[in-house]
N, C-alpha and C positions, 0 to 999 in steps of 0.2 A: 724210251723217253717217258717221260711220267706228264700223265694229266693232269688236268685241274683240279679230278676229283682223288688225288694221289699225294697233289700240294696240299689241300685241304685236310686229311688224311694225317700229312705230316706236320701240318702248321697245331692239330688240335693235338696232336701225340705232344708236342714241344710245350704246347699250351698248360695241358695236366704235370706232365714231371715239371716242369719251372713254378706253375701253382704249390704244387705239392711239397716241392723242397721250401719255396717259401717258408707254407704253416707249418710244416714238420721242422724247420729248425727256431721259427719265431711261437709258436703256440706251444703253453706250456696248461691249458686247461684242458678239462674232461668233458668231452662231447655229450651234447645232450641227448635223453633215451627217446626224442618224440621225432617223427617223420620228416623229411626234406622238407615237404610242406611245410609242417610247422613250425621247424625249425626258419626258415625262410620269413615267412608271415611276422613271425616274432622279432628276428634282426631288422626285418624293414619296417617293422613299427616303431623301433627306437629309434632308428635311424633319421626317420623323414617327421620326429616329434619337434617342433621350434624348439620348446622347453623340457625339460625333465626326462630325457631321452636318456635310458640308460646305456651310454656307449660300451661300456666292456662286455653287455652283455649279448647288443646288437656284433660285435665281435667274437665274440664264442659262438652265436648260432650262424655265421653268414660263413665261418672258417667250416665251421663242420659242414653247411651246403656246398661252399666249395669246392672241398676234399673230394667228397662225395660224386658231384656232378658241377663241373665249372660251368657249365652251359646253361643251368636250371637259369631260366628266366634272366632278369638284370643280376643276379646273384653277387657278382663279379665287380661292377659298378656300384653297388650298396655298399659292398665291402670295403672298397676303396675310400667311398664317402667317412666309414665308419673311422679306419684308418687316418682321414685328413681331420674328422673332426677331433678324435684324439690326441692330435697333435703330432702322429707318426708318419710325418710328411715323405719320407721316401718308401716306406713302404706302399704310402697309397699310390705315390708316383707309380711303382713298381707294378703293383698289380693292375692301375687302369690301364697299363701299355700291356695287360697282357690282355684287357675287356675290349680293348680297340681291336687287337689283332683277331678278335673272333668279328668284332662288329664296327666297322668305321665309321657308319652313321649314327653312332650312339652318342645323342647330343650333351648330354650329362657323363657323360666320361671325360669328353673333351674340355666341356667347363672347371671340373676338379678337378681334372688332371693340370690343366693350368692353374689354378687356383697354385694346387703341392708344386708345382717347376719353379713360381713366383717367390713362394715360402724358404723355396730350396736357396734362391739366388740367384734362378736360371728364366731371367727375366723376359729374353726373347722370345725363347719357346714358348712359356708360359704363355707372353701374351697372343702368339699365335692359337695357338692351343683355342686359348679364352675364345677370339674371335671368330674359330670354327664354330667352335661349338654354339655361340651366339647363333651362327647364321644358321646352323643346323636346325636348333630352337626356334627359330623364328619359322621356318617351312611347317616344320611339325605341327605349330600350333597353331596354321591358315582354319583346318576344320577340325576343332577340337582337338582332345591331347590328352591321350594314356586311358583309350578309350570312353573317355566321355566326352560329349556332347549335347548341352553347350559347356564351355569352358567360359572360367573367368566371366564371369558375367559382370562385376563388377569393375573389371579392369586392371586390378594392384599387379595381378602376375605382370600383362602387357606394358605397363605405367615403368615398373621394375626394370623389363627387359629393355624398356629402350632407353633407360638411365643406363642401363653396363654396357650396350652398344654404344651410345655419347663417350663414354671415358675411354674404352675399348678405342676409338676412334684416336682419342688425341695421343696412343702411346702412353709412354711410362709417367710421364708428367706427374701424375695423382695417382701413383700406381698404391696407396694405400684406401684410396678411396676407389679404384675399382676393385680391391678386394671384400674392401665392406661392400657395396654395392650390388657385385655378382652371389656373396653370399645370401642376400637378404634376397636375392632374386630366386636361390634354388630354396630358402626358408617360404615364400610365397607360393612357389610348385607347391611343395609340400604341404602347406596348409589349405591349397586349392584344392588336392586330389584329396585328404581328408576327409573336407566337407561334400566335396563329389560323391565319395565314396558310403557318406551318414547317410546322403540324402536318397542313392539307391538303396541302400539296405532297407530305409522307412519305406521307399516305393512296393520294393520288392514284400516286404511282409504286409502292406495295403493290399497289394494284388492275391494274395495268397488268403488272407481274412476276408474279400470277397469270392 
């Protein structure tokens, strides 16, 4: 009889070759020569940019983390994102059902992965999908979120989120307007951890110059 820890075992073997055939039949670019790390760092910076984000390239370095190590960090979920904002909606589809089956609490898989089901046509899901992932979001960020604390001090993320849970609520009704909605809500994460992120750095080299 096979354990849990035998499932698990099998479910990340399953995880890597279905990853792997993915970019090996869909990637036709040359992996970058710098570390997981870097490579990682660099797709998620394009990625989580509002504006000027350069997507093909946050997609060549989150395919080579992938390849690499599916499990490195969100790797798996950036990618996806990277994928929906391209426009390669079944691909992202594709790969955040592979980011879920490592992590079901991952609130931002669920919201994109709904987002690409909606783009697809596959509107129920989707909107399931979306609603998880809302409520998931919403626990996350009681005390802070994505290690910082305090979050949103101004509010726009929370303002956001309970605009996609309202439309989220009423069904498909305005189902174009909870797409704009929830996208501007994951555009808002992204420009919160940002500025989260400037503001430790300046801390951190304060602390260091005294």
């Amino acid at each position: 009889m096979r354990t849990a820890r035998d499932h698990r075992f099998l479910t990340i073997g399953y995880l890597l070759f279905a990853i792997g055939y993915l970019l090996i039949s869909g990637c036709t670019h040359i992996i970058p020569r710098f570390g997981i790390g870097g490579r990682y760092l660099e797709g998620k910076g394009e990625v989580i940019k509002s504006r000027g984000g350069d997507i093909d390239k946050a997609i060549l370095s989150l395919e080579a983390v992938v390849r690499e190590d599916p499990t490195y960090q969100d790797s798996i979920t950036l990618l996806g994102r990277a994928y929906y904002k391209k426009g390669r909606y079944e691909d992202a589809k594709l790969i955040l059902q592979r980011a879920l089956v490592v992590n079901k609490e991952d609130e931002i898989g669920w919201i994109v992965l709904g987002l690409a089901q909606i783009r697809l046509g596959d509107d129920g899901r989707g909107l399931e999908s979306i609603k998880g992932g809302l409520t998931l979001l919403s626990k996350a960020m009681r005390d802070g979120y994505r290690g910082f604390n305090p979050w949103d001090l101004n509010g726009l993320v929370r303002l956001s989120l309970r605009r996609s849970i309202l439309l989220a609520t009423k069904g498909l009704e305005d189902k174009e307007d909870l797409i704009r909605a929830t996208e501007l809500l994951l555009a808002r994460i992204d420009d919160e951890e940002i500025w989260r992120g400037r503001e430790a750095n300046v801390e951190r080299r304060r602390e260091a110059a005294n």
